[in-house]
C-alpha positions in Angstrom: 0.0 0.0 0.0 0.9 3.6 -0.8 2.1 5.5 2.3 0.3 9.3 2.3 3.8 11.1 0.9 4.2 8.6 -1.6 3.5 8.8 -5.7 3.2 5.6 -6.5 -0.4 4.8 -8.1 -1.8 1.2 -8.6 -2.1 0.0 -12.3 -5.1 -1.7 -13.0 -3.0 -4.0 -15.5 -1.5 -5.9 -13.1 2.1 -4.9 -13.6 4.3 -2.5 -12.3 3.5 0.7 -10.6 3.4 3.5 -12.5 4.3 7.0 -11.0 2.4 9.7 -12.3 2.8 13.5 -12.0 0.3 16.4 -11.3 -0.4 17.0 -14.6 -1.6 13.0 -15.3 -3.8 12.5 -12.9 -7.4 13.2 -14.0 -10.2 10.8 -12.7 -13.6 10.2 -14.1 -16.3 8.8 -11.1 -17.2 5.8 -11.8 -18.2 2.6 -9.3 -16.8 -0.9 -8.3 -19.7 -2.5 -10.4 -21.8 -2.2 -13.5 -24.4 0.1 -13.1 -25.2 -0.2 -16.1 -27.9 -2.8 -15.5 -29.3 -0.5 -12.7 -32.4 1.3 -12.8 -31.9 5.0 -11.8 -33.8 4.6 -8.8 -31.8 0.8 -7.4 -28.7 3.2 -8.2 -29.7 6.4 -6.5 -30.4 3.3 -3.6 -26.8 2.1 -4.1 -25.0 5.6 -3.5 -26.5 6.7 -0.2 -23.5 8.7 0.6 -22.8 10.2 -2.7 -26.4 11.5 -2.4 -26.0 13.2 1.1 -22.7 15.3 0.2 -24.0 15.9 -3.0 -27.3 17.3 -0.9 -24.8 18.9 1.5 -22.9 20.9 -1.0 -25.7 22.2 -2.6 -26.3 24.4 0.1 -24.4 26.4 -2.1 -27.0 27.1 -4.2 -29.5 27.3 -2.1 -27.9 30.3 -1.1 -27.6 31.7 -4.5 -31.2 30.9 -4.6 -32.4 33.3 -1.4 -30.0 35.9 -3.0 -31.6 36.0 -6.6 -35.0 36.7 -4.4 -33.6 38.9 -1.7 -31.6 41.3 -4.3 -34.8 41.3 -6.4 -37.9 41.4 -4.3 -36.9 43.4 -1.8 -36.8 46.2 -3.5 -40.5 46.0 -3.7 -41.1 46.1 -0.1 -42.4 50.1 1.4 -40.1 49.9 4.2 -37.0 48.9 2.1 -38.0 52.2 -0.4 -38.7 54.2 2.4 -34.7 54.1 3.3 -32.9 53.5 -0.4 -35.6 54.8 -2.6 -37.2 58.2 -4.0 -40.2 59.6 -5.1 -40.6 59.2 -8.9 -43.7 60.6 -11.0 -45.5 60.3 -7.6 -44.1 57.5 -6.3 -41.7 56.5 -4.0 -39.6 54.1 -5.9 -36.1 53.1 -6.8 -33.7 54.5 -9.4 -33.5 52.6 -12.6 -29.7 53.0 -12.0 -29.2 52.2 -8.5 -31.8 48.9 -9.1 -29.7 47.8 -11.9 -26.4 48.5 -10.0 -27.2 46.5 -7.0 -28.2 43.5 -9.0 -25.7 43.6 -11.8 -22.9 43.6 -10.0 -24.1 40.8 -7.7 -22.9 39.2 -10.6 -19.6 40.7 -11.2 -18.8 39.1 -7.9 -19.9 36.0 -9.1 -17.4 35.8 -12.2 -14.7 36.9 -10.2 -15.1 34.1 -7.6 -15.8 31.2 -10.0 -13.0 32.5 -11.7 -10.6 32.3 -8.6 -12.7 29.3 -7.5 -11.6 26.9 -10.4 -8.0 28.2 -9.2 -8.4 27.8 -6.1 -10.1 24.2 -6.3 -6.9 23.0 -8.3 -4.2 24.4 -5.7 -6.3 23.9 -2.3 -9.0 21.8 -2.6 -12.5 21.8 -3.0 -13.0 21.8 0.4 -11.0 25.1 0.8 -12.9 26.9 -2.1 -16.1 26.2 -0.6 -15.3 27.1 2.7 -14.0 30.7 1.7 -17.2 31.1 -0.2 -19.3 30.9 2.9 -17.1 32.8 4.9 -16.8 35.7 2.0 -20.7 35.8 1.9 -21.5 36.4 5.6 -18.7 39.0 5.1 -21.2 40.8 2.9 -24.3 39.8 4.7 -22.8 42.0 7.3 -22.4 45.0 4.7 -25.6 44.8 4.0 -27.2 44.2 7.5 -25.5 47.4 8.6 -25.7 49.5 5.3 -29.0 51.2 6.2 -27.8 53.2 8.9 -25.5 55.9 7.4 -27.2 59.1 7.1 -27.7 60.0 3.5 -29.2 58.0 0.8 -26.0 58.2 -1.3 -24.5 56.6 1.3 -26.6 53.7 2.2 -26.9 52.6 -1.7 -23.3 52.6 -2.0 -23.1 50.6 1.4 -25.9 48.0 -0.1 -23.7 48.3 -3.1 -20.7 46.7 -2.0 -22.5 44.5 0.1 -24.0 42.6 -3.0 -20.3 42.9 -4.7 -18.7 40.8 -1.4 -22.0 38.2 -1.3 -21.7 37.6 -5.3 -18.2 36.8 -4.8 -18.8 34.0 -2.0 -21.3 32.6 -4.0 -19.5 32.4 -7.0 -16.6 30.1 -4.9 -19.8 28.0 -4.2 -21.7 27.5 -6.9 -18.2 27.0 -8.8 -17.1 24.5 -6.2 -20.6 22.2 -6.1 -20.8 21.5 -9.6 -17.3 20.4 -9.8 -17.2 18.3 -6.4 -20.6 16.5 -7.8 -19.2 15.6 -11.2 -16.2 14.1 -9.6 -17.9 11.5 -7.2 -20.9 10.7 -9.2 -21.2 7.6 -11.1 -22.8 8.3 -14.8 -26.2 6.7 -13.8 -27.0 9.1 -11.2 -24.9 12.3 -12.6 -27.9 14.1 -14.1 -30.1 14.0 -11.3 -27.7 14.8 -9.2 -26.1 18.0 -11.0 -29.7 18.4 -11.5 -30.1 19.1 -7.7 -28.2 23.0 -8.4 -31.5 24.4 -10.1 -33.7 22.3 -7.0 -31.7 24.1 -4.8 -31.5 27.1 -5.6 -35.5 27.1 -5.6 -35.7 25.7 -2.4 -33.3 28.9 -1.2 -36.1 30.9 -3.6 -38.7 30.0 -1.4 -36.8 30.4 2.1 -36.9 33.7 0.8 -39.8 34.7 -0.6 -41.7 33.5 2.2 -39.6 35.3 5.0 -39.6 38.1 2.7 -43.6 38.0 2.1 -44.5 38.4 5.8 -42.4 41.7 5.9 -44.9 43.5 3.3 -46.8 45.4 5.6 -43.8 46.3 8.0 -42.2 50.0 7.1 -39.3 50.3 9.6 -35.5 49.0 8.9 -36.6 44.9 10.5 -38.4 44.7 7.1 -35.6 43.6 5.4 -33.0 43.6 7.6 -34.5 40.6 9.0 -34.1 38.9 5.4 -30.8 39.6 5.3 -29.8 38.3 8.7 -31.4 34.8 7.8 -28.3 34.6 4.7 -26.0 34.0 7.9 -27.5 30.8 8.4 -26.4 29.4 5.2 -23.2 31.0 5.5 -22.8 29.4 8.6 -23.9 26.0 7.3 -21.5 26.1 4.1 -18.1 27.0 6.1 -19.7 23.4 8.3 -20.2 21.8 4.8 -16.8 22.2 3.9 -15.5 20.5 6.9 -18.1 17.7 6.9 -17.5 15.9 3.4 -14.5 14.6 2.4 -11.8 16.0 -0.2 -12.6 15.1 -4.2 -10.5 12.0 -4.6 -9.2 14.0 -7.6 -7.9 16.5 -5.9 -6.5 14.5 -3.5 -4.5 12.3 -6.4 -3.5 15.4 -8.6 -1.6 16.0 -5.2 -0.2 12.3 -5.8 -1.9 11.5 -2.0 -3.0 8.0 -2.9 -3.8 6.5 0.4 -5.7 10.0 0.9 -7.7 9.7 -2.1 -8.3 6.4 -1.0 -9.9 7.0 2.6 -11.7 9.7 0.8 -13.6 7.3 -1.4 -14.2 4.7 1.4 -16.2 7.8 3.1 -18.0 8.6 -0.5 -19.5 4.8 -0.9 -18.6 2.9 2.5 -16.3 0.8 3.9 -17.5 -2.4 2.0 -16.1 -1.2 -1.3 -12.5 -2.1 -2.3 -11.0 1.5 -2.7 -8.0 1.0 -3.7 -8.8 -1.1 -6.6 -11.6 1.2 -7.4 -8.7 4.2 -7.4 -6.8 2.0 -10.1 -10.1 1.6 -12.2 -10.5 5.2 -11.9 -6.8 5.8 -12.9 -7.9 3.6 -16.3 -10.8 5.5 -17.0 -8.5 8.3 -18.1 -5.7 7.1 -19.7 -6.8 8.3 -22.7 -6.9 12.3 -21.6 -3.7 11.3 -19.9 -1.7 10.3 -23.3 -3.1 13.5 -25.0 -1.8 15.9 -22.0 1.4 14.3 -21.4 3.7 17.2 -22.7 1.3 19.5 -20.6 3.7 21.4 -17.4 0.6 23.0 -15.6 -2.7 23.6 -16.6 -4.1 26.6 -17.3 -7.6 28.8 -17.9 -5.6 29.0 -21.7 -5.9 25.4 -22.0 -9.5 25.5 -22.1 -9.6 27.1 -25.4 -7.2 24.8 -27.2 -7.5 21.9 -29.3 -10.2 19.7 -28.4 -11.2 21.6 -25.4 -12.0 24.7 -27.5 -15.3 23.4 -28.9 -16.3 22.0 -25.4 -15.5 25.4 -23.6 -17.5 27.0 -26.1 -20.5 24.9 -25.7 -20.4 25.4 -21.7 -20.3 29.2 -22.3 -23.1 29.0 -24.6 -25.0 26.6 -22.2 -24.3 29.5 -19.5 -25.3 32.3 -21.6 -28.5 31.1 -23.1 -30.7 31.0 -20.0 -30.6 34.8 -19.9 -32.1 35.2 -23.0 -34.7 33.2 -21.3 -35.7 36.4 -19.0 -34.3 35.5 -16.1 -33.6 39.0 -15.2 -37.5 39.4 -15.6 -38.0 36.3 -13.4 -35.8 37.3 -10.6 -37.5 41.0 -10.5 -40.7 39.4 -11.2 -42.4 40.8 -8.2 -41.1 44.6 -8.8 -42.3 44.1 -12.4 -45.6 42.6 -11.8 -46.3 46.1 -9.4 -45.1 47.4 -12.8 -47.6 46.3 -14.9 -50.8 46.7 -12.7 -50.4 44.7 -9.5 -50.2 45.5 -5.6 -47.4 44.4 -3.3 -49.4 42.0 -1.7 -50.4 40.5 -5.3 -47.1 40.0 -6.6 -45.6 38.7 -3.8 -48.2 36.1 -3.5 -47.8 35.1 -7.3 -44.0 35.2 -6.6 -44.6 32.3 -4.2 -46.7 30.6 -6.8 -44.4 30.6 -10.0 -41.2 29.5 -7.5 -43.5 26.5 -6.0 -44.2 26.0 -9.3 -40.1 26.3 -10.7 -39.8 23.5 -7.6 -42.1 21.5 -9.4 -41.0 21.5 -12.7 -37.1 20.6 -11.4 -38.0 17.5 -10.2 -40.3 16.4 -13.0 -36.7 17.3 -15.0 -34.9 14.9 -13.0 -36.7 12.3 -14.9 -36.8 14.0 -18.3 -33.0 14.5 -17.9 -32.5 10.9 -17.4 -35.1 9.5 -20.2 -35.8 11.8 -22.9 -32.4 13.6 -22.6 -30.5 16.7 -22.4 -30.3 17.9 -25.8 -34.3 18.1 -26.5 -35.9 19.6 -23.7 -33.2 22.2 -24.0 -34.5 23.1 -27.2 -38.0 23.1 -26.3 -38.0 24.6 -23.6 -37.2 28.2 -24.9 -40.1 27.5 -27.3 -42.5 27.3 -25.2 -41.1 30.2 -22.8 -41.1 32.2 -26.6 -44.5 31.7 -26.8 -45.5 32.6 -23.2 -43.6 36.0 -23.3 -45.5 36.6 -26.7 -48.7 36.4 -24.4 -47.5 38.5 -22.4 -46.6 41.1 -24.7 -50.3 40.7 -26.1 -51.4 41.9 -22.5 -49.3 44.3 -22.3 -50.9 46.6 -25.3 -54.3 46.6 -23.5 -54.6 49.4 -21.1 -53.0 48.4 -17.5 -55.7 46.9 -15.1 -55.2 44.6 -12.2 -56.7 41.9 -15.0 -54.1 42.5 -17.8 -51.9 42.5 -14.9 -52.7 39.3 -13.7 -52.8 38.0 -17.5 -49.0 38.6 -17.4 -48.5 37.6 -14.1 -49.9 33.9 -15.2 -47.8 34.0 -18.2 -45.0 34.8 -16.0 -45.0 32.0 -13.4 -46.1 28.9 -16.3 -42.5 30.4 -17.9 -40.9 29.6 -14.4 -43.0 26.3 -14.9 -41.5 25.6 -18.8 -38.1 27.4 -18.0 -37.4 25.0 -15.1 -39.1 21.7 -16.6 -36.2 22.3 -19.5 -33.5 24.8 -19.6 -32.9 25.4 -16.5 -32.2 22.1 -15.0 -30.6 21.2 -17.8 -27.9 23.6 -18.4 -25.6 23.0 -15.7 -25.8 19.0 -15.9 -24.6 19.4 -19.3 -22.3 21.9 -19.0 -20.6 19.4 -16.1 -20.7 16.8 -18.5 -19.3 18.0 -21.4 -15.8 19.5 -20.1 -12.6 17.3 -20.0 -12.0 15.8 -16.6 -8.6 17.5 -16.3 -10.1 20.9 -16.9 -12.9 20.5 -15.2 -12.1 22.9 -12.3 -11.5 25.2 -15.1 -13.9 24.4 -17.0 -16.6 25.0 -14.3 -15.3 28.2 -13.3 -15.6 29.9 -16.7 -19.1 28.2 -17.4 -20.3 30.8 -14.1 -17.9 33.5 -15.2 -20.1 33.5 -18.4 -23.5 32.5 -16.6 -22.8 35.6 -14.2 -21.7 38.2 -17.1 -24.7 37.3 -19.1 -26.5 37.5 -15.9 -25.1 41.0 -15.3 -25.4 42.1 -18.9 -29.5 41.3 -19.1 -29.9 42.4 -15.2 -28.4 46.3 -15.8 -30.5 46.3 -19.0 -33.9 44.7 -18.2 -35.0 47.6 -15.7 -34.2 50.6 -18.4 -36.6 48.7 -20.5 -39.6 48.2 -18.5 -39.0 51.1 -15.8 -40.6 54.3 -16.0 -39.1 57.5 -15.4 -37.0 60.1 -18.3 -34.8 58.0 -20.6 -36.4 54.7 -19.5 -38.5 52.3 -22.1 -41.5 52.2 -19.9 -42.8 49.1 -22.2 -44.4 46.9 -18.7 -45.8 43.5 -19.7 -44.8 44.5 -23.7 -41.2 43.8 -22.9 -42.2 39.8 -23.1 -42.1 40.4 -26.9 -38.2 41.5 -26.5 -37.8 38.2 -24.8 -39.8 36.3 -26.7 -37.8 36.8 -29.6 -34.6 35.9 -27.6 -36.0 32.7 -25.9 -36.6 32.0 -30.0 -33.2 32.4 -30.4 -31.7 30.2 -27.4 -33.5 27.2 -29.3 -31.9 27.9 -32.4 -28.7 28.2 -30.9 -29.0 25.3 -29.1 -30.2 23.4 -31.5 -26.9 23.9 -33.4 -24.2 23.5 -31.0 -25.2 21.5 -27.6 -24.8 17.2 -27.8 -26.9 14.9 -26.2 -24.7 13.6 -23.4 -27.1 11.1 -21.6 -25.8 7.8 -20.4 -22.6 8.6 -21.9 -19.0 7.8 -19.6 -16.5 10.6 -19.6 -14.7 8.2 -21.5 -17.1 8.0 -24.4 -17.5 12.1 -24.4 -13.7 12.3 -25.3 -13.5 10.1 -28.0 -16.9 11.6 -29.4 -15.1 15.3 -29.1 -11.7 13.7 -30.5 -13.7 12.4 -33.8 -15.3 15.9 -34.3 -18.6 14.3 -34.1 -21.4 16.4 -35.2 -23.5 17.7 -32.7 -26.6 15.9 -34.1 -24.9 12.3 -34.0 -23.7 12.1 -30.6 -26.3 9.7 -29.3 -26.1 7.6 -32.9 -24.5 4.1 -32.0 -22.4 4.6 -35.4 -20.8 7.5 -33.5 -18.7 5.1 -31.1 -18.1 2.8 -33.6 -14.4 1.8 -32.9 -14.4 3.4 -29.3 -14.2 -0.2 -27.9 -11.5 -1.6 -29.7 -9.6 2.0 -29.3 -9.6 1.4 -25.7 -8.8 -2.5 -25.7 -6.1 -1.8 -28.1 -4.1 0.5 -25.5 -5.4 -1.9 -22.9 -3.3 -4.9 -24.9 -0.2 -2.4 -25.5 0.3 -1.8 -21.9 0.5 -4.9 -21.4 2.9 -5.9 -23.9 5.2 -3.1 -22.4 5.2 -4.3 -18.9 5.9 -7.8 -19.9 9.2 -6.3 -22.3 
């Protein structure tokens, strides 16, 4: 057996050891036996443990989740407008510029630390990178519990300001951090449901806070919303325990050639029962391939990510990270300042808020199945049909004069697109977007996908409010802005029509060789696609085996 400071890996051939360096060691999750033959539910039975540090991590997004509500509804509630806001046209209300500020750059926090995350992930650890993202956010929890008490408005919004800049940034180590840790110890059976458990999540934090958030309507001093932002310290709290409650990413742990590490840490992943360190030389197998084709690699870098074969799967997890913006989700995260907008109460909209997110819960676990049956690839292409064709509703209720039933028209449209959005695109993004990036990379990999899902983010959130806020300079359009994004929801489909693969059922293994062949995007499920990808692997299998017999 490897001793902790050693290098020496087992080889699953039988032969020598082989020593590898930093640079070779890239792992694929798989399991001791074939799952395979498994339905998704006996193997989601088989892998208790994977299942409760996946759940664990994902308090991650859950916390991303209460943010998206807390940076967005809150701005709707009297007592928050009463201390940040200003009387417009009559009423007291928020500057287009100040609203788009505070939730834009939410976001530019978020690119920086997914950024610094993937870094961070490949030098320290997962465990490290999640832990400083929990720790950063309650940093700016405190910003933002304190920042209504300077004096002037000017000062309190740029307070609130930086707040949202310092939570982003946590949450981007987070977010960053979960995906990656989840793609690494799940087996390929129960990877989509699992990655799948981001967009749950991040409802589940939706709700939190849209509920605490509702029962503040009708209070106008400062504990209307500073009690909101208290509760984020909770899940600070809970994901600086996370990080020292599950165990390290056994590829972390071997890219740092700690074998018997990486081996303890896989016992605690699927029990004692399983023979770990035979299951670290299967897992060393698995990636041989990716090995060969990075063996004149030094370091890897962000740069790597855009070369060679990586270059086309890079692109197609920015454009899986981009395209749920065009999707409105800048109207969705506003939703219950832009129902008020169009024709409805406070009360009203927060209470159809609550709706459409119980409804977005819904929908994410109906996509756990459709992920796993019908696929990725389609219901990401349908799903910003039928959004298309809601926001064109919309936009139909919007050219009628504004009355609490047009509003409400728009309001329904509204929460069935949370309904479609979440059933499809949504859930599916970031499972693919896991799934498609090369294992060596994937720190990397993961860390650019929410660089771009954050830029797009901040991109439609600093735009959306100009276009349905009043006020001089502003579009004032309402409910007709659904025909802006109806067009682009059209236009996600199309684009993803043309460059995302259907990655179902497929082994990390398989994905490489399909990306290596240049295989259309249309043929990826088609068995003549892996014609050859047997023999391929037996044939370096057999020459390995010649060599350690020379």
């Amino acid at each position: 057996m490897a001793t902790r400071n050693d290098t020496v890996l087992p080889d699953v051939h039988g032969g020598p050891d082989t020593k590898p360096t930093d640079e070779h060691i890239e792992l694929a999750a798989v399991t001791t036996y074939d799952e395979s033959q498994l339905s998704i539910w006996q193997a989601l039975k088989a892998n208790p443990r994977v299942i409760l540090y996946s759940a664990i991590v994902n308090l991650g997004p859950i916390l991303y989740g209460y943010d998206v509500i807390v940076s967005g509804a809150i701005v709707a509630l009297p007592g928050f407008l009463n201390v940040y806001g200003a009387e417009i046209d009559g009423y007291l209300s928020l500057p287009a510029t100040w609203q788009a500020l505070w939730t834009a750059f939410v976001q530019l926090g978020i690119m920086v630390g997914a950024l610094s995350g993937g870094w961070i992930q490949d030098r320290f650890g997962r465990r490290l990178s999640f832990f400083l993202g929990g720790f950063v956010s309650a940093i700016g929890v405190g910003i933002a519990f304190g920042s209504c008490y300077p004096e002037s408005f000017l000062s309190r919004r740029i307070a609130f300001f930086f707040a949202k800049i310092c939570i982003g940034l946590g949450m981007g180590f987070l977010i960053a951090t979960c995906q990656t840790y989840i793609s690494e110890i799940a087996s390929p059976k129960i990877r989509g449901p699992l990655l799948g458990l981001y967009t749950f999540m991040a409802t589940v934090g939706q709700i939190i806070s849209i509920t605490i958030i509702f029962k503040r309507v009708t209070i106008m001093d400062i504990s209307s919303f500073e009690i909101p932002f208290a509760t984020q310290w909770v899940f600070s709290g809970l994901c600086m325990i996370a990080a020292i409650v599950i165990p390290e990413s056994p590829v972390y742990l071997l890219s740092k050639s700690r074998v018997e590490d990486a081996e303890a840490s896989y016992r605690r992943l699927h029990g004692p029962h399983v023979d770990s360190h035979a299951a670290i030389s299967r897992l060393w197998a698995t990636v041989e391939h990716e090995q060969e084709i990075a063996k004149n690699v030094k370091s890897v870098g962000f740069l790597d990510c855009f070369k060679g074969i990586d270059a086309r799967r890079t692109r197609i997890i920015l454009i899986l990270n981009a395209i749920p913006q065009f999707c409105g989700i800048a109207i969705i995260a506003n939703g219950t300042y832009y129902m008020e907008l169009c024709g409805m109460n406070a009360t009203e909209s927060f209470q159809l808020a609550e709706i459409g997110i119980g409804l977005l819960l819904a929908s994410t676990v109906i996509s756990w199945f459709a992920i796993s049956t019908i696929g990725r690839r389609l219901i990401i292409i349908m799903s910003p049909i039928m959004v298309g064709l809601l926001y064109m509703g919309m936009g139909v209720a919007g050219t009628f004069p504004v009355t609490n039933r047009t509003a409400w028209a728009a309001g329904v449209m509204l929460i069935l697109i949370c309904f479609f959005y979440g059933t499809g695109l949504g859930t599916a993004f970031p499972v693919t977007a896991a799934e498609v990036s090369s294992v060596r990379l994937r720190a990397k990999s993961s860390g650019l996908g929410f660089f771009m899902n954050a830029f797009s983010a901040w991109v439609f959130a600093f735009v959306s409010p100009y276009m349905y806020s009043p006020g001089a300079g502003n579009g004032n359009l309402g409910a007709k802005t659904g025909f802006v994004f109806m067009g682009l929801s059209f236009m996600a489909s199309v684009i993803a029509y043309f460059v995302i693969p259907e990655t179902k059922g497929l082994s990390y293994a398989q994905i490489d060789y399909l990306f290596e062949n240049k295989t259309p995007t249309q043929d990826f499920l088609k068995p003549s696609s892996l014609i050859g990808f047997e023999e391929i692997r037996e044939g370096k299998a057999d020459l390995v085996d010649k060599e350690e017999n020379v």
